[in-house]
C-alpha positions in Angstrom: 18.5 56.0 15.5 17.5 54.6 18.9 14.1 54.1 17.8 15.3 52.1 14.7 17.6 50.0 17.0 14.1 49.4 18.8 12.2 48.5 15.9 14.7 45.7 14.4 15.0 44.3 17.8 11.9 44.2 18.8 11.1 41.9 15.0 13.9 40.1 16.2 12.4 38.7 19.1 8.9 38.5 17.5 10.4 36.2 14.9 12.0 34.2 17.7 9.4 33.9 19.4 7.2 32.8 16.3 9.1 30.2 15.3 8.8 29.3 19.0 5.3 28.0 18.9 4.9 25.1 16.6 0.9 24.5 15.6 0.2 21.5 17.7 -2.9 19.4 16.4 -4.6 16.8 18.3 -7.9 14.8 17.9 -11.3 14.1 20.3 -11.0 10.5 22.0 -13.3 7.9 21.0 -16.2 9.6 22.5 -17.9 13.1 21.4 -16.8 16.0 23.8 -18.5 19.2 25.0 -16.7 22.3 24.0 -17.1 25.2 26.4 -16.8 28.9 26.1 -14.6 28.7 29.2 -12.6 26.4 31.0 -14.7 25.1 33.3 -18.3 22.9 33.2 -20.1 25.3 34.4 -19.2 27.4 31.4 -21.7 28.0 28.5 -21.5 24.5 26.3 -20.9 25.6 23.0 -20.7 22.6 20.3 -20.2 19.0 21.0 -17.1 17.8 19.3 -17.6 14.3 17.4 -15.4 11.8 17.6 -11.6 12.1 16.0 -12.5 15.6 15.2 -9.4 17.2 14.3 -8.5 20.6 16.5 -5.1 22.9 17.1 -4.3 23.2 20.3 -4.0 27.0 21.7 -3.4 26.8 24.8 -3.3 24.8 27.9 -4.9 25.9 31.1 -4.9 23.3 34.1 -7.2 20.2 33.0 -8.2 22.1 30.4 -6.9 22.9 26.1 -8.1 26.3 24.4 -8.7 24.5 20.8 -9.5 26.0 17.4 -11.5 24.2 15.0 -11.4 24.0 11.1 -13.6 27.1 10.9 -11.3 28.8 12.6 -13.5 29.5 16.1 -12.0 28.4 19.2 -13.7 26.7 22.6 -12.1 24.5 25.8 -12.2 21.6 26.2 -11.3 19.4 28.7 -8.0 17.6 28.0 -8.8 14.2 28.9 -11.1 14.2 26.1 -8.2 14.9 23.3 -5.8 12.3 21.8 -2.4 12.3 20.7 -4.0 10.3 17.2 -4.2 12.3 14.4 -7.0 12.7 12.1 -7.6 15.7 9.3 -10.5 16.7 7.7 -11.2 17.2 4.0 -11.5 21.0 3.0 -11.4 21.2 -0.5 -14.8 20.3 -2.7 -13.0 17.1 -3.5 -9.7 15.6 -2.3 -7.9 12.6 -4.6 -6.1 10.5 -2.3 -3.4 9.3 -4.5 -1.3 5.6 -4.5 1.9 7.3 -3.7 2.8 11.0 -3.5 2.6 12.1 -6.9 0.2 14.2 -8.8 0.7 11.5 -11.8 0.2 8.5 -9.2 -3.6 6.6 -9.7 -6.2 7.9 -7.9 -7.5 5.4 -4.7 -10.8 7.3 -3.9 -12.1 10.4 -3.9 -13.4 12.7 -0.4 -15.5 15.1 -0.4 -15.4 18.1 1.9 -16.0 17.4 5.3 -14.9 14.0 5.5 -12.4 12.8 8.3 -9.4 11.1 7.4 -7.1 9.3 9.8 -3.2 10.6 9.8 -0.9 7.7 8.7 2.3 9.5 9.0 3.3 13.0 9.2 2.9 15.3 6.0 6.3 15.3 3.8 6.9 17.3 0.6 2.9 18.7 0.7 1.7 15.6 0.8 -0.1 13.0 3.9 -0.5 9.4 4.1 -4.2 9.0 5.0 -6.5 6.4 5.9 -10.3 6.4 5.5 -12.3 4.1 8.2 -13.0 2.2 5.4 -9.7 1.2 5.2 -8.7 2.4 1.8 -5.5 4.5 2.4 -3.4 6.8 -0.1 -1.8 10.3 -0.4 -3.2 13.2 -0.2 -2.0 17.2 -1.0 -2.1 18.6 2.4 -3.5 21.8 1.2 -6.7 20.2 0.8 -6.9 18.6 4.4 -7.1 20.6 7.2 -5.4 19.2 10.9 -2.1 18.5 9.6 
């Protein structure tokens, strides 16, 4: 009985605790950033981040975020170098950005995988307002952008 009593509480405070740490997503300033393997410089650079490259932020050390990518691999990087601006990138083969946020709305353009997309406004219903540098702009289904 005691270990039971052990069991449920201890799910109890791992659910509390998981709704505890909302994903937090940021984006690389306007200039390309090293990514490290720790948090420091004179760590081993791993990747250089480009530009409004999408990451979710891990962790926070001092100056410095633990940040995983799309891919799923994770790196430091210094914090100066992320911003508050959103920006997801296209994982599906092909991503129609939509007028409005309807599967039945016309189609604005197309992005294929890979492509970066700035966040308009936050997702809603499974769907973000995006903006391609272009300047064309629509909705998207966030399940085929990754960063939201």
């Amino acid at each position: 009985m005691k270990s039971t009593r052990l069991f449920v509480l201890s799910a109890a405070m791992f659910a509390v605790t998981g709704a505890a740490h909302a994903l937090e997503f940021k984006a690389v300033g306007p200039v390309p950033a090293v990514l490290y393997d720790a948090p420091s410089p004179k760590g081993r650079k791993v990747f250089v981040a480009p530009r409004g490259m999408p990451v979710e932020v891990v962790l926070t050390y001092g100056d410095w975020a633990k940040v995983r990518d799309m891919s799923g691999d994770l790196a430091w990087i210094q914090s100066r170098s992320l911003v508050q601006r959103r920006s997801v990138v296209v994982n599906a083969a092909s991503a129609r950005v939509r007028a409005s946020a309807e599967d039945a709305a016309p189609v604005m353009f197309t992005a294929e995988k890979g492509v970066l997309l700035e966040l308009v406004d936050p997702p809603a219903g499974g769907w973000a307002k995006v903006r391609h540098r272009d300047g064309q702009s629509g909705f998207v289904r966030v399940t085929e952008v990754w960063g939201e």
